[in-house]
N, C-alpha and C positions, 0 to 999 in steps of 0.2 A: 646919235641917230636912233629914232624910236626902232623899236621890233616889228617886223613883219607883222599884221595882222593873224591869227589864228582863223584859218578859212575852214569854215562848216557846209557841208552837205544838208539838207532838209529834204526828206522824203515821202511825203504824202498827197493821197489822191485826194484831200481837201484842198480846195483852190483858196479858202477863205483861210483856212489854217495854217498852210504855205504863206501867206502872202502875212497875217502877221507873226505868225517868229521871224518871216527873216526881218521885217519894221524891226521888230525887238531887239533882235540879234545884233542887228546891223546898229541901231541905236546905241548900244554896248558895247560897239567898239570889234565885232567881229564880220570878216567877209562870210557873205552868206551866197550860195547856190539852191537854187529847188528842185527838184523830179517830182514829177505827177504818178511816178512809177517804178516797180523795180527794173524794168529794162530801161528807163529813161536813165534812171541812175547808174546802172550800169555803161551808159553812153559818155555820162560826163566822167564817170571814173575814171576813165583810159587815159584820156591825155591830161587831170591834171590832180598832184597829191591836196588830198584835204587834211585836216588836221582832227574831226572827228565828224562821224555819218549820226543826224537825228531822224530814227527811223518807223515811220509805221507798220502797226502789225498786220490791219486787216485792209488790206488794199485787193485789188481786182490783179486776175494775173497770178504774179506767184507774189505771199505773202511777204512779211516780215521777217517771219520764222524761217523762209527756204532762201530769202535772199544773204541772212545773214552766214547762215550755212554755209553758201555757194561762197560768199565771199570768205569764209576761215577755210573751207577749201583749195581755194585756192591760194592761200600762205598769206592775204593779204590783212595786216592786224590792226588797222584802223581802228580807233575807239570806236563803238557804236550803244546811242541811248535809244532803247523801243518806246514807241506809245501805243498805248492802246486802252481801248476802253476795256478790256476783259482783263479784271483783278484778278482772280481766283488764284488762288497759291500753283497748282498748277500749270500755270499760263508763265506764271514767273518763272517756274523753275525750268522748263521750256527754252523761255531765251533767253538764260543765263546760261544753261545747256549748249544751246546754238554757238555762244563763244560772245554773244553779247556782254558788254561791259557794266550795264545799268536798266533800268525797266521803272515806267513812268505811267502811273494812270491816268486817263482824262477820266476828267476836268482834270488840269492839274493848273497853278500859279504860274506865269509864264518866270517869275521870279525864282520859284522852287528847280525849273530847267536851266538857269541860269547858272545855280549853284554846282547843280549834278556837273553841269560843262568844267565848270570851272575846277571842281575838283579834283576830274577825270584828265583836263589837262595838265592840271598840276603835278598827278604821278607821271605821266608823262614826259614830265620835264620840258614843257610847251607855257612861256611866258603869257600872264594874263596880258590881255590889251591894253594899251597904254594909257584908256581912258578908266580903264579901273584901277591906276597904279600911282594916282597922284596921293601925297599925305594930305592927312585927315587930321582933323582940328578937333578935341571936344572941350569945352572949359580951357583948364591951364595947358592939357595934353597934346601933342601934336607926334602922329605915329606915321611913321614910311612904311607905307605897303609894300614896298619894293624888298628895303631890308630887312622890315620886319622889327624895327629900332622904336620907341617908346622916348619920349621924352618929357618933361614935366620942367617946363623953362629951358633951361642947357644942362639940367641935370636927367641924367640916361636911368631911365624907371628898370630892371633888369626881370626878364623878362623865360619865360624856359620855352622848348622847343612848340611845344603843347600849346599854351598859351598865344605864344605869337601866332601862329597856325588859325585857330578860332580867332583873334582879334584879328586879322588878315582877312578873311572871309567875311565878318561883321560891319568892316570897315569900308570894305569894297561894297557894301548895301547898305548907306547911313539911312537910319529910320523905315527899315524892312525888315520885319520879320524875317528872320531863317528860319526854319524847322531844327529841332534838337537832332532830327533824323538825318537831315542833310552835313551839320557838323559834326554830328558823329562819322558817317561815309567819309569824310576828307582827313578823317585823323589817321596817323601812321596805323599801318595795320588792320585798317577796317575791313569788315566781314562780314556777310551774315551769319558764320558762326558765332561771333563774339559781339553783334550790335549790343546786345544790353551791357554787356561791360563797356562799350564804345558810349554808350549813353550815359552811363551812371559817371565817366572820364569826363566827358562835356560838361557836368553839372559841377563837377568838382572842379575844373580848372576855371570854369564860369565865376564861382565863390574864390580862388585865387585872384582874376582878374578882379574884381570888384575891391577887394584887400587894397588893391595896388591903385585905384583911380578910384574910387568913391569916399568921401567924408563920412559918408555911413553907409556901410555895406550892405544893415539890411533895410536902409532906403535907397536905391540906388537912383543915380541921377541918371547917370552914363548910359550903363548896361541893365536894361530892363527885365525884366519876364515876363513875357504874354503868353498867361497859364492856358495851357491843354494847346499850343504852338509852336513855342520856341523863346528866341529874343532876340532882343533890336537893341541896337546901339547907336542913339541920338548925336549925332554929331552938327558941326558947323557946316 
């Protein structure tokens, strides 16, 4: 029996922006809900649990910033990712203050929100949807995103916690860029105290993996690098 879906909240007084993440979302294998508002959201709260709130910050009413408040106020600890077009470092620090769990500039890749979710569920101990959890083909290799298992024919390619972690993540996006910043956030322990050590881990387990599935490491076929981005991994 597959997993429950992971049902999402989307919270924004864009009717055009609403209307595609949840396309996206929902495309991806997750239930999606919308509010045009903080009190709209607050209405569908009540009777039903979501598994994480995609929230805006500059909405009409009461913001982003006071609704994520009211809701750590009241003890309830739902993930929540802000958007908003206001980068400035204090803005961030703001709603990571409020008890938010993540913060998202637009424009942002509807791809790049995908990841943050998925991350975010993952400490949670909330299964990806089942449409991102089938194995993946590249060359000789064939890896279960489920277990986390590697193979190369019937022989088990051996793998460390680290590694399967990022190949899990790359996997579940064949031929999409990730951001180095977003596989850094999903690694054990991440931080923004400690992002550039989480980065400079990514680049080094990046050079393991390639050791382990490329003929030539520093050509790689598989696991590429798109400088000043991230990397994709070219699969079946």
């Amino acid at each position: 029996m597959e997993a429950e879906q992971p049902h999402l909240l989307v919270v924004d007084d864009d009717e055009r922006i609403r209307t595609l993440l949840a396309r996206f979302l929902t495309g991806n294998g997750y239930r999606v809900t919308s509010a045009e508002s903080a009190e709209d959201a607050w209405a569908k709260l009540a009777p039903v649990h979501y598994d994480l709130l995609v929230v805006d910050v500059m909405m009409p009413g009461k913001n982003g910033f006071e609704f994520v408040t009211e809701l750590r106020g009241q003890g309830n600890p739902v993930p929540v990712i802000l958007l908003t077009a206001r980068t400035e470092a204090e803005d961030r620090i703001q709603g990571l203050e409020t008890g938010a769990d993540d913060y998202l500039a637009k424009p942002f890749e509807p791809r790049e929100l995908l990841l943050r979710i998925q991350a975010i569920l993952k400490r949670s101990n909330r299964p990806a949807p089942a449409s991102a959890s089938r194995p993946v083909r590249f060359g000789e290799f064939r890896f279960d995103i489920v277990r986390g298992d590697l193979r190369r024919g019937e022989e088990i390619v051996p793998l460390t916690t680290g590694e399967a972690g990022l190949l899990r993540i790359l996997a579940r996006n064949p031929g999409v860029t990730v951001p180095r910043a977003a596989l850094a956030d999903a690694g054990p322990g991440a931080s923004a105290a400690n992002a550039a050590n989480e980065s400079r881990a990514v680049d080094v387990q990046i050079t393991r993996l390639r050791r382990k599935i490329e003929d030539d490491p520093r050509n790689p076929r598989f696991l590429q690098t798109v400088w000043g981005e991230g990397y994709v991994l070219w699969a079946e």
